[in-house]
Every structure is written in structure tokens, then in C-alpha cells.
C-alpha positions in Angstrom: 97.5 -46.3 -20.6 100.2 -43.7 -20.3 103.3 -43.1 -18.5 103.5 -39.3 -19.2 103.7 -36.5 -16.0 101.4 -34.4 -15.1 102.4 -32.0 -12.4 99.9 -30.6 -10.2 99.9 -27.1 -8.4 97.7 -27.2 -5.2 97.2 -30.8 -5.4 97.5 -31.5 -1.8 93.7 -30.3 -1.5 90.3 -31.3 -1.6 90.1 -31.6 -5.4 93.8 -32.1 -5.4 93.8 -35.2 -4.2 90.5 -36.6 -6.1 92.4 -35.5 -9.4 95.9 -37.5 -8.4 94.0 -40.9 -7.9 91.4 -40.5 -10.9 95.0 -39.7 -13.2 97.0 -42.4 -11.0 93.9 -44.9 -12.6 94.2 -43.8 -16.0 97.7 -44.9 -16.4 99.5 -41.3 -15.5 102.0 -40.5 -12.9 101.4 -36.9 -11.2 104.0 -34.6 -9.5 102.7 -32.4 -6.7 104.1 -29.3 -5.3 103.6 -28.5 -1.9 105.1 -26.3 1.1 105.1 -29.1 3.7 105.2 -32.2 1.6 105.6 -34.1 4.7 102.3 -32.9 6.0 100.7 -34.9 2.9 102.0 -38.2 3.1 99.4 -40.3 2.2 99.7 -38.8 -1.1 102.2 -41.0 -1.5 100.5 -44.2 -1.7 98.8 -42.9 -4.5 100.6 -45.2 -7.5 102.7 -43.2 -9.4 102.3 -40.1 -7.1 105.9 -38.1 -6.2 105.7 -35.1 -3.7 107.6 -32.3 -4.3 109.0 -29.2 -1.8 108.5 -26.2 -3.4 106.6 -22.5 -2.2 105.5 -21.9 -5.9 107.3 -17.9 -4.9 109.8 -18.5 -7.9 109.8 -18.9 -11.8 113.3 -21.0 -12.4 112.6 -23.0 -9.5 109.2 -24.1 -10.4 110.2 -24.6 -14.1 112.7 -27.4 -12.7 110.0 -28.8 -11.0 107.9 -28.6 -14.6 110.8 -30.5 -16.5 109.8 -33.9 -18.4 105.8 -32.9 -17.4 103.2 -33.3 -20.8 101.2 -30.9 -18.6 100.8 -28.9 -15.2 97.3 -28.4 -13.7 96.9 -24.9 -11.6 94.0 -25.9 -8.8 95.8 -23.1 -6.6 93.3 -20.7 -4.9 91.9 -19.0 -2.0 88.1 -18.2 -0.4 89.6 -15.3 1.7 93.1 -13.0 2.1 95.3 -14.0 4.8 98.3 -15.3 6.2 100.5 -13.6 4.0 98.1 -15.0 1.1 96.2 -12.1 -1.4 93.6 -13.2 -3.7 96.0 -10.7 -6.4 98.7 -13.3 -5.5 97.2 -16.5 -5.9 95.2 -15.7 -8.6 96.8 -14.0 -11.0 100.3 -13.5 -10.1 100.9 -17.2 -9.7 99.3 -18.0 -12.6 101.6 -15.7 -14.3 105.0 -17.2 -13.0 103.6 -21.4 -13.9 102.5 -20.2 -17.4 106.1 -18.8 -17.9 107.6 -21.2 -16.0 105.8 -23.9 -18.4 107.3 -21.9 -21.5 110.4 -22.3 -19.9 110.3 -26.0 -19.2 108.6 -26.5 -22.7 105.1 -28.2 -21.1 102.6 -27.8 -24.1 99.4 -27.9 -21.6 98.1 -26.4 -19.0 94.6 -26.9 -17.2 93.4 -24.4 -15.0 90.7 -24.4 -12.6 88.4 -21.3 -12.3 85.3 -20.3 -11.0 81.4 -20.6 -12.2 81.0 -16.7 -13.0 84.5 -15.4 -12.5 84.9 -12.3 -14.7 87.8 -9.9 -14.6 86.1 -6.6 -14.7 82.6 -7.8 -13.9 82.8 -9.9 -11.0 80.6 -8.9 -7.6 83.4 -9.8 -5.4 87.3 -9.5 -5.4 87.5 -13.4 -5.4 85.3 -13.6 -8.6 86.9 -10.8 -10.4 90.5 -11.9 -9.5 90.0 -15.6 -10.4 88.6 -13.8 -13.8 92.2 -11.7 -14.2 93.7 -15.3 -13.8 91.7 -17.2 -16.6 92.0 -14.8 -19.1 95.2 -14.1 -18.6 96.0 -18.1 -19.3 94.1 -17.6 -21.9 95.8 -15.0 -23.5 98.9 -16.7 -24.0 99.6 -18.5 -27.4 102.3 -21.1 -26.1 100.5 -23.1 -24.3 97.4 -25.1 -25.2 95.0 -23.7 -22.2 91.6 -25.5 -21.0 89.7 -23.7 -18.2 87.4 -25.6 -15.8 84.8 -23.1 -13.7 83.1 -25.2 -11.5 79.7 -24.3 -9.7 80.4 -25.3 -5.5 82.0 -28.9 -5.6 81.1 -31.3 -3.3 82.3 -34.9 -2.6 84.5 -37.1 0.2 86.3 -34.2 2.2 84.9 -31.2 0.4 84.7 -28.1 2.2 81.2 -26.9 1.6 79.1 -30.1 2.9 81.8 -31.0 6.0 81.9 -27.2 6.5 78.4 -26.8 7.6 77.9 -30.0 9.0 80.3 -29.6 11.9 78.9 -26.1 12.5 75.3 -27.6 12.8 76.8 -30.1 15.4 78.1 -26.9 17.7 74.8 -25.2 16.9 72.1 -24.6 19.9 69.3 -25.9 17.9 68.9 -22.6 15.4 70.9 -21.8 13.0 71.1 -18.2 11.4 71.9 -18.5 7.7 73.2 -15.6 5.5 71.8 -15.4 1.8 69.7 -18.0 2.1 68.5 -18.1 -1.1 72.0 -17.9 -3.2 71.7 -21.0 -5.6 74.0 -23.5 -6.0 74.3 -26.9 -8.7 76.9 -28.4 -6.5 78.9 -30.6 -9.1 81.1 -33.9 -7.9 84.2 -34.0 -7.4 84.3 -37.3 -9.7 82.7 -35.7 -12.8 85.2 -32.8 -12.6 88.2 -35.0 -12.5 86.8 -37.1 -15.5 86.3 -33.8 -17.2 90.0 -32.7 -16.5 91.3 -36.6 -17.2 89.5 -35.8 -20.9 90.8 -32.6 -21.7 94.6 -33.9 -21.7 93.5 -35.9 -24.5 91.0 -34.5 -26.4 92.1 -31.9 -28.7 88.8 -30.4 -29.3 88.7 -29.4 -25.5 91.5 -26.9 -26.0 91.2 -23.1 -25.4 87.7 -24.0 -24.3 86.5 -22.7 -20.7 84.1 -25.1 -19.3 81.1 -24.5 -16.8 80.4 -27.4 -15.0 77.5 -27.5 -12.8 75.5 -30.7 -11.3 71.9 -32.2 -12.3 69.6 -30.0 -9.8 70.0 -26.6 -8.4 69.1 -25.9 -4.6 69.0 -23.3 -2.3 71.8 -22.3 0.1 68.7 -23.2 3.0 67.4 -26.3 1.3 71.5 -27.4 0.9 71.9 -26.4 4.8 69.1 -28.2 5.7 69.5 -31.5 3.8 72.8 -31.5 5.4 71.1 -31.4 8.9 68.9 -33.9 7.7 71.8 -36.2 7.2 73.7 -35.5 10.2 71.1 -36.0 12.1 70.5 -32.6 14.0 66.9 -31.4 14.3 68.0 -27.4 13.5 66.6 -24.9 13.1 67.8 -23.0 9.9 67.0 -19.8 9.6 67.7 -17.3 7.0 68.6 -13.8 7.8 67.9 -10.4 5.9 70.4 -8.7 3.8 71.4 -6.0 6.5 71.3 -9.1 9.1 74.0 -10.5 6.4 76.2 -8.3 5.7 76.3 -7.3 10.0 77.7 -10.8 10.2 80.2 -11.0 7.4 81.9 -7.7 8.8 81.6 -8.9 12.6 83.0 -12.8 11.6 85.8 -11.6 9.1 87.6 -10.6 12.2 87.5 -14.1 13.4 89.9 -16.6 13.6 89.5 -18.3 10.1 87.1 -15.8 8.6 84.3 -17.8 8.8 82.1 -15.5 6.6 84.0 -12.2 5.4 81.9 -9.5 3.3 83.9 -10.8 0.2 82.0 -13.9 1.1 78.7 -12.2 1.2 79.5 -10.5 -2.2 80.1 -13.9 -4.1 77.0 -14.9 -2.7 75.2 -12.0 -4.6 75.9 -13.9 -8.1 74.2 -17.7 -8.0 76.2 -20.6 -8.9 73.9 -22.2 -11.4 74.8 -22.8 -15.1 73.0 -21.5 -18.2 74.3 -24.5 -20.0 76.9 -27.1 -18.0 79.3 -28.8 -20.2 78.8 -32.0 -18.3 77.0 -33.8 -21.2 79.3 -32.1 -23.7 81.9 -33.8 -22.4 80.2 -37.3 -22.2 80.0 -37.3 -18.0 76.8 -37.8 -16.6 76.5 -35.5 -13.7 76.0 -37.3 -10.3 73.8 -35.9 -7.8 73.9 -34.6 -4.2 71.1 -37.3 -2.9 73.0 -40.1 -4.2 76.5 -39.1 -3.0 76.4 -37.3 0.2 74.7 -39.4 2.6 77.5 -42.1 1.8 79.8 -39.4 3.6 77.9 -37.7 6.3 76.2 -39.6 7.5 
């Protein structure tokens, strides 16, 4: 058990808020940052947990929020551009400002979450390529011990992927047009990446390492759609459209209210989100599976 601080940067999300109970039950006390801390008060009751006001826009300020922290970890980051909120800016820039505001606050370790192909000057999509800028720019820097975690689609209690399409099957008329239907995914739980995360802080082997993680199996976006339905119990019809169907439908809905499907989107959907080798087993986590998780959740 240990008493140190981590402080967490986009911890009031999804994975966020996996990460500060998983580190609350291995003995650490977390610090989250957060616009409207008062928005996310049942982070509170987390043991350990202290939320923190802060719009992450300045250096000095966040280093003040970095002092007596063994480590920060940066789960900041956007699907889509909006609201004042650039995929430049979250994922580079910022990443910028907490590695020198961790210099300045003398935190030794940073974590940094990523994305399963992310690759600055190769990446099919802006969010790809940009989330690429970020990690090798952490990586680049040689005061800070940096691990990188790129994650294939995460899923788990409140994720965004599963929930996501299951309340749009419950407002659908019975069909359901799909774009990219056959983009793969090895969705990985949201458990297994926090036990991953949890270990780097104390292994040193696991530093300057960037880590894919995907789960056991790999799926279809249709077969992934469809098992939701499944679950939900909605007898849809999912039915995937052709590529010039597709991209019609990412430029029409990323006018929308909440982009639903932007053509950035539909580009990151052109590279699949399987592993060539997931560091799951490297790590000593045995990765859990969508059929033994989800229906726990939706249905």
C-alpha cells in the first residue's frame, strides 16, 4: 500500500473514473482536475479522491496543481472538434503545457493514454495523426519517465461505444443503417487497462514503453452492433451501407448537434482497431471478454 498522489488529467470520464477507484484500491490517493468539479461529485466518495478546479489552459497554474504528485496521468482527448475544443489542442498542445508543467513541479512520471494505431505523420484521420504528435512528443522528452497506453475501443460500465449504440437501437424504426460495417475492433475492458496503468507506476521495466492493448477476440463493427441489439433486446435490423453510402452520412451528420458521425470519424474507421501483438499478457492481465462483461450492463 501506498500513500503517494497521482493526479489525473480528464479523470472525470469514462476511463477516468474506472482508473480513480482501481488506484483508490491499491492504496493511492488521486487528484483530479476538472472544469466543473461540482458537476462530478460522486467522485468524491471515491477514498482518497480530491477534486480540483482547474481549465488545464495554463502551465504555472497546473504545475501548482502537480505539486507533491509521484505522477500525473494525461487521459484528456477528443472524438471530434468543437466547442471551442481542436483535436491540435487537446492533443498535443496540452500535452505540451502538463509535460512542462511536470518539469516544473518535479513529478518523475507521467502516463499517457493514446490510441491503437495513432501515428503522427501516418495516421488516416486527423484524430489518429494528432493523438500520434502527442505521444511522441511525451516521448521525446528526457525528464520525465513516460509510459504510453494505446488502447483498441474500450468498453465497460458507462463506456461510450456499447451505451452509444444501444440507446440509438432503442430510437431506431426496426433497421438500422451502419457505416463501415466491417471496421474491426478487439474491444479491451476498462478493468484490464487500469490494472495495466496501476502496474506501470511501479514497474520500472514498463518505462518509455508504448503499449497496445487490445481484448481476447476481434469482431466486426456489424457483429459488435448486433450483439448489442441482441442484448437490449431490440429485433433490428442492422444493415451495413457502401462506402459512398458512408461517407454521404458522415458529411450530412457532422453538421448535427453532437456530430454523431463526422468524416473524421469515417476516416479512423478506415484503419482497424485490432492488435498485431496486445501487451495484455506481457503485462500479466488476462484480457476479459465482451460476452462475459457486457450483458451484466446492458441488459
Amino acid at each position: 500500500m501506498t500513500n503517494d498522489r497521482i493526479c489525473i488529467l480528464g479523470g472525470t470520464g469514462f476511463v477516468g473514473r474506472h482508473l480513480a477507484t482501481g488506484l483508490a484500491a491499491s492504496g493511492y490517493r488521486c487528484r483530479i482536475l476538472a472544469r466543473r468539479p461540482e458537476r462530478h461529485r460522486e467522485l468524491s466518495l471515491v477514498p482518497g479522491c480530491e477534486l480540483r478546479r482547474s481549465d488545464l489552459s495554463e502551465t504555472d497554474a497546473l504545475a501548482e496543481h502537480l505539486e507533491g504528485c509521484v505522477a500525473v496521468v494525461n487521459l484528456a482527448g477528443i472524438l471530434n472538434e468543437g466547442g471551442g475544443r481542436t483535436f491540435q489542442g487537446t492533443h498535443v498542445e496540452l500535452v505540451e503545457r502538463i509535460l512542462d508543467a511536470a518539469q516544473a513541479a518535479a513529478v518523475p512520471r507521467y502516463l499517457h493514454m493514446s490510441a491503437l494505431h495513432a501515428q503522427a505523420g501516418q495516421g488516416k484521420s486527423h484524430y489518429l495523426r494528432t493523438k500520434g504528435m502527442g505521444e511522441d512528443l511525451a516521448h521525446a522528452r528526457a525528464d520525465i519517465e513516460v509510459t504510453s497506453f494505446r488502447p483498441s475501443v474500450i468498453f465497460g460500465p458507462g463506456d461510450g461505444f456499447f451505451n452509444r449504440f444501444a440507446t440509438l437501437l432503442k430510437f431506431s424504426p426496426g433497421v438500422f443503417p451502419l457505416a463501415c460495417p466491417k471496421a474491426r475492433f478487439a474491444p479491451v475492458y476498462v478493468g484490464d487497462l487500469v490494472s495495466a496503468m496501476t502496474k506501470a507506476l511501479t514497474d520500472p521495466g514498463c518505462v518509455g514503453r508504448r503499449y497496445d492493448l487490445c481484448g481476447p477476440r476481434v469482431y466486426s463493427l456489424q457483429g459488435l452492433v448486433e450483439y448489442t441489439a441482441e442484448l437490449i433486446g431490440r429485433k433490428t435490423l442492422v444493415i451495413g451501407i457502401p462506402d459512398f453510402a458512408a461517407r454521404f452520412q458522415a458529411q450530412v451528420l457532422q453538421w448535427f448537434p453532437g456530430k454523431p458521425f463526422t468524416m473524421d470519424n469515417y476516416l479512423s474507421l478506415q484503419t482497424d482497431s485490432v492488435c498485431e501483438h496486445s501487451a495484455l499478457a506481457e503485462l500479466g492481465i488476462e484480457p476479459q471478454s465482451v460476452e462475459a462483461l457486457a450483458p451484466g450492463y446492458l441488459r
